[in-house]
N, C-alpha and C positions, 0 to 999 in steps of 0.2 A: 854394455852399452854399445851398440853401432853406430859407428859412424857412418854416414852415406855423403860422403863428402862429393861423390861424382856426381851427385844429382840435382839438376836444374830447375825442379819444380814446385819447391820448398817455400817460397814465398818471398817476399819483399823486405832488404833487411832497412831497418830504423835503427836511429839514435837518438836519445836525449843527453843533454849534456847543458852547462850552462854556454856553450856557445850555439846551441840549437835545443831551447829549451822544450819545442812542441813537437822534435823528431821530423818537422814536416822536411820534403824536398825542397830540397835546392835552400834551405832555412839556415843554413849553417854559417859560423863566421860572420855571421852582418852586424853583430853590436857595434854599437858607435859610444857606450860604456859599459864599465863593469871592472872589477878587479886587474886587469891588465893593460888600463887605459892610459895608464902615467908611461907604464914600461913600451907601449908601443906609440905613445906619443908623436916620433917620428914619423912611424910609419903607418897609421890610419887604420881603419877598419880593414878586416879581412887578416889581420896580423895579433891573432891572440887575445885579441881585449878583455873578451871575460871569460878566463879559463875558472872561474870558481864563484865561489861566495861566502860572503859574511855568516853567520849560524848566530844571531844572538843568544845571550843566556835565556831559558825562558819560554823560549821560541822554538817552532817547528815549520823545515820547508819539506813544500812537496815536488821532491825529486824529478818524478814523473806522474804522468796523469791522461794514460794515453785509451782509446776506445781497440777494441778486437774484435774478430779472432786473432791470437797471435800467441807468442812465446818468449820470454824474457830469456834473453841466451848465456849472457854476459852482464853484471855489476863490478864493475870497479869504481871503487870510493879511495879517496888516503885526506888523512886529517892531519892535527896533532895526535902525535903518538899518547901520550898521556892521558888522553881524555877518554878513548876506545870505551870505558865502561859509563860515560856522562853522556854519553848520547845512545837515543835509541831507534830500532830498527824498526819500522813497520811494511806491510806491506796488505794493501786489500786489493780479494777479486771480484769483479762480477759487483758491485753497486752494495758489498757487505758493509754494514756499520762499524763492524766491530775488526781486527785485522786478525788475518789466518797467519801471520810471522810477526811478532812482538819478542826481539828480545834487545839486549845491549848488544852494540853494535861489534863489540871487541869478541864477546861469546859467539855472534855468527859466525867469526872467522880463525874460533878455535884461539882465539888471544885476552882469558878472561882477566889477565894478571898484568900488571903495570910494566913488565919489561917487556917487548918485542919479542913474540914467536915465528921463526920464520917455517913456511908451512909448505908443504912441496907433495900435494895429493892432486886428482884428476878435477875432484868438485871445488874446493877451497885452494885459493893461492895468496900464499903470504910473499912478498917480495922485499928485496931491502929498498928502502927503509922506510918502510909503512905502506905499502900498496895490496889494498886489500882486494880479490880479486874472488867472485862465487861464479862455479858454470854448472849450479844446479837449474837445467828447466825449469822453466815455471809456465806450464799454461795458464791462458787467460782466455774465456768465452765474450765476453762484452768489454770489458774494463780492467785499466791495472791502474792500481793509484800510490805507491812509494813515497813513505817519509821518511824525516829523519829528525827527531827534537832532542834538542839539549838541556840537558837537567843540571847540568853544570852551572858554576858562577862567572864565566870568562866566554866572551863572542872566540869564536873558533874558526878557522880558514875550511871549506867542503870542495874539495875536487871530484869531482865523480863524472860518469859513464854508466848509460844501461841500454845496452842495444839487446833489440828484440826481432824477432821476425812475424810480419804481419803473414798470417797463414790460417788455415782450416785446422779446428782444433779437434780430434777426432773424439765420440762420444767417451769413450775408452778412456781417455783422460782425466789425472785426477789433479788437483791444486795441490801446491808445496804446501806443507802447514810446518812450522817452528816454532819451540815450545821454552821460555827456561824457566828455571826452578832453582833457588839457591832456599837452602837451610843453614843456618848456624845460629847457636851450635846445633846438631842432630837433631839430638834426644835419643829415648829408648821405644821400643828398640829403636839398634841401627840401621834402617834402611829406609833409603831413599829411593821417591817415586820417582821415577825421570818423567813416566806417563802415566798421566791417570785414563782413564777407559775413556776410548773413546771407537766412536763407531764406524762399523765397516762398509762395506768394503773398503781397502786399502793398503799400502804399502810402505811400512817402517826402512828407512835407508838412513840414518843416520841419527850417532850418538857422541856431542862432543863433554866429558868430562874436567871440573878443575875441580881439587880437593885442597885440603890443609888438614892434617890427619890430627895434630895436634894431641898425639901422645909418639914417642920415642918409639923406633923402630920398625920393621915393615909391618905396610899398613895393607896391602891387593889383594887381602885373602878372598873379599865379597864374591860372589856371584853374579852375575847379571841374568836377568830373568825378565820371559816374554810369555804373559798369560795369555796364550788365543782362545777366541770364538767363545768364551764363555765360562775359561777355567778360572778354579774361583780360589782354592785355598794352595793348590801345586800347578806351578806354568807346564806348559807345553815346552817349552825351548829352554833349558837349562845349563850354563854356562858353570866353568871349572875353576874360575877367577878372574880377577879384575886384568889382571896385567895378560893373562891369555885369554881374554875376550878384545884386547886391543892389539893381538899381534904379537906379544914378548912373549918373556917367561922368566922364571927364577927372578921374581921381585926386581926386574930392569936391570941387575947387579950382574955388572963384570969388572973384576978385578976390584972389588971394593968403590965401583964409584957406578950411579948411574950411567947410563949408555942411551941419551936420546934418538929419536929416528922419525923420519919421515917420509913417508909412500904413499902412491896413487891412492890405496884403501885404506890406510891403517897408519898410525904415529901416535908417539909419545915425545911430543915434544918440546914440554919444559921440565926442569928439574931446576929450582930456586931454591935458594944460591946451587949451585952446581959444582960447588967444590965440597958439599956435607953430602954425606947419605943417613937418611934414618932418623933424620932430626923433624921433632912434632911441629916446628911450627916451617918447615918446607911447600912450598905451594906447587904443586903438578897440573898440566896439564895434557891432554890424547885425546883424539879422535878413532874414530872407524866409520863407515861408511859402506852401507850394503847397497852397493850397486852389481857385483857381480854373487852377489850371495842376500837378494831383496828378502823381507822375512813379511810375506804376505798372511792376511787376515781375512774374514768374512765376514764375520758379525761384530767381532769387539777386540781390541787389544790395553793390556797394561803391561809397565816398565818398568820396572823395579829392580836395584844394585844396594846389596849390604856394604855397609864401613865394616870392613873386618882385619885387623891387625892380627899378628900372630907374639905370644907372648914368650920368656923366657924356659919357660917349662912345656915345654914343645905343645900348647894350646891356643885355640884363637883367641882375641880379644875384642867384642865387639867394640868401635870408636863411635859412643854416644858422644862424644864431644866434637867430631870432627865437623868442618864446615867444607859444605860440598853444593856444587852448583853444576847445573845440567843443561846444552842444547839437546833435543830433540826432534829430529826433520822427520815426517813422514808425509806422503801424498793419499785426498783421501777423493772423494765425486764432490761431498758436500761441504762447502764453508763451513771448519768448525770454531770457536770462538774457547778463549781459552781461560781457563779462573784466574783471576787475578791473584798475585803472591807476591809479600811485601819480600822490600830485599833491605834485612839487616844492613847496617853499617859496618866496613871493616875494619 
């Protein structure tokens, strides 16, 4: 990815925010209420007033809802930590019905699990203590419209940020699309689709994984597999395992205990509890992210990763029982709309 930080003619930057909710100039700091009205009481508009919002249960607001051409550059959101999977992500471009990024809000940001991941790559930033932070582009030709609904039972606090740059979107450009998928348990076989087929042209950059392998012992044998243009029964792109398709190796194990990590492309960054290794009911999660290593398509792509454990008698074991949930980012020309999949209870 280039930077072109020296260059002047990039366009117009905007914010929305709940203290400049329509991004306009000069629109910022004017509430005279909102969440910050008791705390700045003293001292009047212009001094914080409504740094957030209410999120009732039930309910969904719309973040932003601004006209283009332009580029969303920057999201940052922070909530209650706990809720990250009770609210959800959406995002539509261009006047679509249906949203081209639907997922829970905590799996955008590589945090699908109840404790706090903190995340230290180039696109997603996790900060302490709960600043969720994406600098995946996102063009926009006509329209960008961001929600956020809570499916939870409890009203929730929403801090958020999403500046964009009002700019020429060049034809070349394709929409972010994010995708998630949870199964549990499995089933047989083992393997999970992360992508079902979808059409090209376009650009696969990013895959965040969380699992519960839920039998004893290492579980990263799978593979990860990238069916292009049309391959139908063996992918084009065939990967060596789970744990080196995200950067590790030797089952994340040094010295008998996971070894978490996080970098600009690549982390593994939870191991729960993180004082056991090898224990079925452990919850993991990893990202990677192809940005300097994009895995481009033409006509078609699917994405598919085996559960595979390895067993005492030095053979694999596939984990039909394991429960595994998938983000999926790729960029494609056309709005595509994505199946719906229920998500078990945990």
């Amino acid at each position: 990815m280039v930077h072109e930080l020296w260059r002047l003619d990039q366009g117009r930057t905007r914010s929305i925010s709940p203290e400049n909710p329509t991004g306009a100039p000069g629109a910022g700091g004017r509430a005279a209420a909102g969440t910050g009205a008791h705390a700045a009481g003293d001292l009047g508009i212009g001094w914080k007033v409504s740094p957030s919002i209410h999120l009732a249960p039930g309910t969904t607001a719309t973040l932003a809802d601004v006209t283009g051409p332009g580029v969303i550059r920057h999201l940052w959101l922070t909530t209650d930590r706990d809720v990250l999977s009770d609210l959800r992500l959406r995002m539509y471009w261009d006047g679509d019905a249906e949203p081209a990024i639907d997922v829970p809000l905590g799996a955008f940001f590589c945090n699908a699990w109840d404790e706090l991941a903190l995340v230290n790559s180039e696109m997603v930033v996790v900060a302490a203590a709960g600043g969720l932070n994406s600098f995946w582009p996102m063009p926009f030709r006509a329209r960008a419209r961001v929600t956020l609904h809570n499916a939870g039972d409890r009203r929730v606090p929403v801090y958020y940020q999403i500046t964009y740059l009002e700019q020429e979107v060049p034809r070349s450009a394709g929409y972010l699309h994010a995708r998630w998928v949870r199964r549990s348990p499995l089933g047989h076989p083992a393997v999970h689709t992360i992508l079902e087929d979808v059409p090209g042209p376009g650009r696969y950059v990013g895959t965040y994984l969380a699992i519960v392998p839920n039998s004893p012992g290492w579980w990263g044998e799978g593979e990860l597999k990238f069916y292009l243009d049309g391959d139908t029964e063996f992918p084009t792109i065939c990967g060596t395992g789970t744990e080196d398709y995200f950067g590790g190796a030797w089952n994340f194990d040094l010295d008998d205990s996971y070894r978490t990590y996080s970098t600009p492309y690549l982390g593994f960054v939870q191991a729960l509890p993180d004082d056991q290794i090898y224990q079925p009911g452990q919850r993991f999660g990893m990202y990677r992210w192809h940005v300097r290593d994009p895995i481009c398509f033409d006509r078609s792509l699917r994405v598919t990763v085996q559960a595979l454990g390895w067993r005492d008698d030095d053979r694999y074991l596939p984990l039909d029982g394991a429960d595994i949930a998938t983000t999926a980012l790729w960029y494609q020309h056309r709005s595509v709309t994505g199946r719906r999949h229920s998500v078990p209870s945990r």
